[in-house]
N, C-alpha and C positions, 0 to 999 in steps of 0.2 A: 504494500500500500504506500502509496508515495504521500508525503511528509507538505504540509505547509507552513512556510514563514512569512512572519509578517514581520513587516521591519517599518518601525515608527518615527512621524518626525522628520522624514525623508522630504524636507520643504524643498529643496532643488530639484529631485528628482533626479539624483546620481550615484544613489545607493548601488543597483544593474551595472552600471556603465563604469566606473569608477576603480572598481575591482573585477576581477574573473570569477566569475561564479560556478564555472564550467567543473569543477571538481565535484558538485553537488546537486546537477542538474540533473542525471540520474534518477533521484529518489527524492528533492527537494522541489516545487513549487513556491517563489518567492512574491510575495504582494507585496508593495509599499505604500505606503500614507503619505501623502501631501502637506497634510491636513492634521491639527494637533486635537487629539479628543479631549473631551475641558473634564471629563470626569471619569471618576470609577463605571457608572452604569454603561457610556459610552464606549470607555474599554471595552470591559467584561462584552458589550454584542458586540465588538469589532474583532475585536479577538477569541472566538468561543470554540471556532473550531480551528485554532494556532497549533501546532506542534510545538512551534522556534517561536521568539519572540526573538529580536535585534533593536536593541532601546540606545539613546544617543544619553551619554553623561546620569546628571540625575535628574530631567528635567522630568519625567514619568514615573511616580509611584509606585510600588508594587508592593502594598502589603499585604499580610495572609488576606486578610477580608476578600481583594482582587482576584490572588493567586486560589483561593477557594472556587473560584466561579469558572477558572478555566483550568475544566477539567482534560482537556487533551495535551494542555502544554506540561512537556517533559523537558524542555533547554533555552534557558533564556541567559542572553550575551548581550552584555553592557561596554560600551565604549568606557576604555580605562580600567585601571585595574584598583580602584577605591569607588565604592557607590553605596553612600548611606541610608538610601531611601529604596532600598530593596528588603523585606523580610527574610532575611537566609535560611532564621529557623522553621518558618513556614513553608518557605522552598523546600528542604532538607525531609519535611515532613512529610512533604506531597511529590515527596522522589523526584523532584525537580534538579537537574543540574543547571549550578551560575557559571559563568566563564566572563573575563573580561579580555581586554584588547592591550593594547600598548600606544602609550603617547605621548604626545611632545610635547615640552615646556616651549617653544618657538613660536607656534601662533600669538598663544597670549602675551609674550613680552613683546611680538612687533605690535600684536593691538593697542597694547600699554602705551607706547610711545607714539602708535597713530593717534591713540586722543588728546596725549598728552601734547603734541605737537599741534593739533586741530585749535584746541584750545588757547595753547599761548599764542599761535599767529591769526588766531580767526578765521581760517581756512572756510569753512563753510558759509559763516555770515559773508566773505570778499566774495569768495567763487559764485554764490548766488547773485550778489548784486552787480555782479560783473554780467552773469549771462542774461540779467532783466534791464540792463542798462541804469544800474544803481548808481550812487556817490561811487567815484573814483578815490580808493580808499577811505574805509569808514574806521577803522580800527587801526589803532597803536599795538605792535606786538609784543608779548612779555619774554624778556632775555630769558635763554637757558645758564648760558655760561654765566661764572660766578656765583649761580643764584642757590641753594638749597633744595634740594630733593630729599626728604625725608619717605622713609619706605616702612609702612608694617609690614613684616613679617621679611625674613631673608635666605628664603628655601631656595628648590632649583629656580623659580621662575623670581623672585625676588632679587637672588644673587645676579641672575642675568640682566634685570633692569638695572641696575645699580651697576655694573660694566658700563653699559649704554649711558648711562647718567654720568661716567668719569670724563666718557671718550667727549663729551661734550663740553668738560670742562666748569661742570657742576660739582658744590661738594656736597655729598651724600652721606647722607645719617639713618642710621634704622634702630626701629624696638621691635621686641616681643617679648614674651614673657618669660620665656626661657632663652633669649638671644645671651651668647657669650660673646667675651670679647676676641674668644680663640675666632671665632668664627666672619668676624667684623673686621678683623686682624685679615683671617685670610680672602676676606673678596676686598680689600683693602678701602674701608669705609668708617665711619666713627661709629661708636656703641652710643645712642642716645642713654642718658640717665634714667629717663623715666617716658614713657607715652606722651606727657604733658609739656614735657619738653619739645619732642620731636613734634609736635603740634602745633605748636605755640611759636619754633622757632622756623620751619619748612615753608618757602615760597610755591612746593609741587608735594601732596601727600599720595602715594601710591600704595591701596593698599592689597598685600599678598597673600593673607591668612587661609588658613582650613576653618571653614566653619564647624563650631563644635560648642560647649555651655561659655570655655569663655570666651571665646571672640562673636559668639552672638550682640548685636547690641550695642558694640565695644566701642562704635562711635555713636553718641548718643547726643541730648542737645546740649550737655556740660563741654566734649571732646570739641562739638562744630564750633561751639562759643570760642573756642581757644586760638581757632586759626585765624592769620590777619584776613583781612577783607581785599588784599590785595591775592590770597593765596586762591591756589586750583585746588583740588579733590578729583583724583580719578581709583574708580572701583571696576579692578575685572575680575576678579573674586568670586565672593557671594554677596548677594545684595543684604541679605540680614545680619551682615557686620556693621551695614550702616543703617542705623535708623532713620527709613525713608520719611514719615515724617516730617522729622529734625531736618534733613537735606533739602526736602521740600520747601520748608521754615524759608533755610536757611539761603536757597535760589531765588526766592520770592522777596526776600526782603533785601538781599544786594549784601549781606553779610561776606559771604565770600568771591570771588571774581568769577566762581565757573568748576563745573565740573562735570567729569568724562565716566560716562557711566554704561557700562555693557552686559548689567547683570539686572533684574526686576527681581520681585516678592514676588509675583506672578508671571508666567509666562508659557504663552506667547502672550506680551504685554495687550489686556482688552482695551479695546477702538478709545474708549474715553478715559483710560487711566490718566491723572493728573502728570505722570512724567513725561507726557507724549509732547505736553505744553507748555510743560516747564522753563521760566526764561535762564541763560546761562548753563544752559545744560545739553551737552553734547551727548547722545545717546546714542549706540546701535544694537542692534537685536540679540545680541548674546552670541556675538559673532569672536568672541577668542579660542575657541577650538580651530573655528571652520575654517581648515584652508585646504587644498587638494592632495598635499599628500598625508596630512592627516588623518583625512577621510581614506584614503587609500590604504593606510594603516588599519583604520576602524574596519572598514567593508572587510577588506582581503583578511586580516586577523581574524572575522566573522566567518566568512566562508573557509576557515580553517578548523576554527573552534566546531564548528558544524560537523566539521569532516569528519574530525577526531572523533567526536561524540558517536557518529554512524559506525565510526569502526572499533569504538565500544571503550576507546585513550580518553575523558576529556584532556583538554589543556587551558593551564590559565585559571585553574576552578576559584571562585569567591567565595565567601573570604579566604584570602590568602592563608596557607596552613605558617601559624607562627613557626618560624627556626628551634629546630631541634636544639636539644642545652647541650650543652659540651659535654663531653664523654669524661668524667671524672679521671679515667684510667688513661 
């Protein structure tokens, strides 16, 4: 009986094309989605009779409750090898195998610095008024060099902004809560004292963090209070590091000069969300994964984890099995 997947999320429609599917075409049937379901009920009839599910990051749910309702799905692969909005013991329950993909920190540090740069030169507001036959320069551009790039968090995709923030001849500051100075030491950057500092003293705040209890929140309207009114804010992250809100507040009342945002509380951001019209606010659709050969990673990775599965190896399974302890002996 041959096998159907549905692969979600697929808004370009280059999920087929992108990768070779041909190892699986055999036994597999692939469907994809354009088109984002807003809910559980919508899932559960779109997916009922799935084999394969093919889910992009964590923008799609999947907890028991969902995983309950599709009784024929046996393998579901998540781009990335971290996705908290999966149920595993529910999977694990309903003999469901996870598998994730492999991915690059690259998209999102070039998006980092596409908004970042949008932002300081007004790229968008020039390049529009230029094709409507606008004012002939309307914006004054904000310096990078010499100026301060404060970064939360200094992982792989953090440490690579902060490269990018040298070569420009910025000087660069980061916190987190467990940042050492071994580690600030070696991408050669300063250790902020405290959050409040690198806040308070950053002309660009960039923030990098895993969302988890404590980086939920973590800029709240005490944190946005702290930045000058001359400072950016760009979020490629998760959006619930920053309390939208507060950011809201804080666009709306000219508190800060602008901020590059590619992450939502919801999404695919709805037709009348408040951020769609937010002034000083440089937004796109949650576009720091997306670029072609990361997708080409995710698909082809997919059409491998499939393979494996059919010939009875997963690879890749989530959660990752922690590291064996050292061998005493």
């Amino acid at each position: 009986m041959r096998l159907r997947c549905a692969v979600l999320d697929d808004f370009q429609q280059v999920a087929t094309e992108i990768a070779d599917w041909s190892p699986v075409a055999d036994h597999v049937d692939v469907v994809s989605y354009d088109t984002h379901f807003p809910d559980e009920d919508a899932l559960a009839a779109a997916l009922s009779d799935a084999d394969i599910v093919v889910t992009l990051r964590e923008r799609v749910p999947f907890p028991g409750s969902l995983l309950a309702r599709l009784p024929r799905l046996k393998l579901l692969v998540a781009s990335g090898m971290r996705n908290s909005v999966i149920d595993y013991a529910a999977a694990e329950a309903r003999g469901i195998t996870v598998c994730g993909t492999a991915s690059s920190s690259t998209p999102p540090v070039e998006l980092t610095w596409a908004l970042l740069l949008g932002l300081a030169r007004g790229i968008v507001q020039e390049g529009n008024g230029l094709r409507v036959g606008g004012p002939w320069q309307q914006t004054v551009g904000a310096d990078l060099y010499g100026r301060r790039l404060g970064l939360l968090g200094l992982g792989k995709i953090g440490g690579r902004v902060a490269q990018v923030g040298l070569a420009f001849g910025m000087r660069v500051s980061a916190w987190s809560q467990n940042l050492t100075r071994e580690r600030t030491d070696e991408v050669g950057v300063e250790l902020a004292r405290s959050k409040e500092e690198l806040l308070s003293t950053a002309d660009f705040v960039s923030v990098h963090l895993a969302l988890g209890e404590r980086t939920r929140g973590l800029l709240g309207p005490a944190e946005l209070a702290l930045l000058k009114p001359t400072a950016y804010l760009v979020n490629t992250s998760r959006a619930a590091i920053v309390d939208q809100e507060a950011l809201l507040a804080a666009l709306h009342e000219g508190r800060i000069a602008g901020a590059g945002v590619d992450v939502f509380d919801t999404e695919p951001l709805p037709a009348g969300h408040p951020m769609r019209t937010a002034p000083r606010l440089l937004a796109t659709p949650h576009l720091g994964y997306v670029s072609r050969a990361n997708y080409a990673t995710y698909y082809g990775q997919a059409v491998e984890a499939i393979a494996a599965y059919l010939a009875g190896s997963p690879v890749r399974r989530l959660p990752a099995p922690a590291p064996a302890a050292p061998n005493p002996a």
